[in-house]
GUTORVEX-816033 format. One record per residue (C-alpha): x negated, y, z. Coordinates in steps of 0.5 Angstrom, whole numbers, plus 2048, in hexadecimal, padded with zeros to 3 digits. Example, Ala and Ser with C-alpha at 12.3 -4.5 7.8 and 13.67 -1.06 7.14 Angstrom:
// residues 2
+-----+-----+-----+
:  px :  py :  pz :
+-----+-----+-----+
: 7E7 : 7F7 : 810 :
: 7E5 : 7FE : 80E :
+-----+-----+-----+
This chain:
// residues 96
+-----+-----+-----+
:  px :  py :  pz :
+-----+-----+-----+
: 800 : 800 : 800 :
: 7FD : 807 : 7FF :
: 7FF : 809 : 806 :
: 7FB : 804 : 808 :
: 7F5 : 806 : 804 :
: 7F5 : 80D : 807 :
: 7F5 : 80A : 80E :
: 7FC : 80D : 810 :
: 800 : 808 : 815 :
: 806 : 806 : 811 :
: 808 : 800 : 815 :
: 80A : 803 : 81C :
: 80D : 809 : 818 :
: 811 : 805 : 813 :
: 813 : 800 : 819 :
: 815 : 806 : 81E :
: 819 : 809 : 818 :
: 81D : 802 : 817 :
: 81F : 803 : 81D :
: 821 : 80A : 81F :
: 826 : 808 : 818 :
: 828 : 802 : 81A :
: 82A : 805 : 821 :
: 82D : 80C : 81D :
: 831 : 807 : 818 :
: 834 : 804 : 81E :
: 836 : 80A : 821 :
: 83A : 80C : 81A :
: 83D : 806 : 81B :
: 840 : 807 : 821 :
: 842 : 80E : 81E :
: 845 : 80B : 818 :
: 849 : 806 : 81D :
: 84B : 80A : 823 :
: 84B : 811 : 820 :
: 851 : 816 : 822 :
: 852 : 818 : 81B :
: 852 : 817 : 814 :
: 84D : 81C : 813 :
: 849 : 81A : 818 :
: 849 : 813 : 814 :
: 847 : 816 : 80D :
: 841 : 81A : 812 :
: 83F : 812 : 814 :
: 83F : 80F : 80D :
: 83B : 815 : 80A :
: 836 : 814 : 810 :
: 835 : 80C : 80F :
: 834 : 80E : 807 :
: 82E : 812 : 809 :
: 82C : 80E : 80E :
: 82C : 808 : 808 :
: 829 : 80D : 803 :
: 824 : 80D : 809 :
: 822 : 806 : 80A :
: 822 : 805 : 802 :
: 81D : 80B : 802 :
: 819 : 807 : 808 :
: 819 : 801 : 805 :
: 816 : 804 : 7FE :
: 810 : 807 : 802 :
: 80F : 800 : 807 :
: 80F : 7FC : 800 :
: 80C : 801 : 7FB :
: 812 : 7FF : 7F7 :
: 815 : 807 : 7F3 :
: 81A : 803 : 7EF :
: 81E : 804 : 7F5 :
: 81E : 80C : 7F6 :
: 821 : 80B : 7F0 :
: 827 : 807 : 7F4 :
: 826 : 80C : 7F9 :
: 827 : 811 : 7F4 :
: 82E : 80E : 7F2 :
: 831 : 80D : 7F8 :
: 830 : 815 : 7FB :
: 833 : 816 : 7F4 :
: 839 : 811 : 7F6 :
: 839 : 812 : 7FD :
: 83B : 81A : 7FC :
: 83F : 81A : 7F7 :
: 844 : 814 : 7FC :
: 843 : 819 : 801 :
: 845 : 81F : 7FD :
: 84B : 81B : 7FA :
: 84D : 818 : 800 :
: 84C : 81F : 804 :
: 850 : 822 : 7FF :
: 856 : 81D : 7FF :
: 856 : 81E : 808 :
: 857 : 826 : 806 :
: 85D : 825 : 801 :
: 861 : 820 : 807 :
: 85F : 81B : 805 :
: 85F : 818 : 80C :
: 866 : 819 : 80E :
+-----+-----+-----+
């Protein structure tokens, strides 16, 4: 790996990120099940799609693999266009 080469500790880093990720994504689950509102559902759901986009940019650089930026690259896209859509479906009424 070119961290490895330059003498940069990238395993303690990637594995204490892992799991501040892991305990951040179970934290927005428990939003997404207990959340008073709808709004603080889609708040959660957007939260678990940059938390995804995190770990996917994570394993990108612990494997040395620039396809998945790629991957990570779609899935911002898809992930803030649902957030957009279903804010705007929440602020028309839609849950009533």
């Amino acid at each position: 790996m070119y961290f490895e080469e330059l003498g940069m500790p990238l395993a303690p880093a990637s594995l204490i990120a892992s799991i501040l990720l892991v305990a951040a994504l179970a934290l927005a689950l428990l939003r997404i099940v207990k959340g008073p509102t709808p709004f603080d559902r889609v708040v959660a759901l957007d939260l678990i799609g940059g938390i995804c986009l995190c770990i996917i940019v994570l394993f990108a650089i612990h494997f040395d693999q620039q396809v998945l930026l790629d991957a990570a690259f779609v899935i911002a896209i898809v992930s803030f266009i649902g957030t957009v859509a279903f804010a705007r479906y929440l602020g028309k009424g839609g849950d009533q």
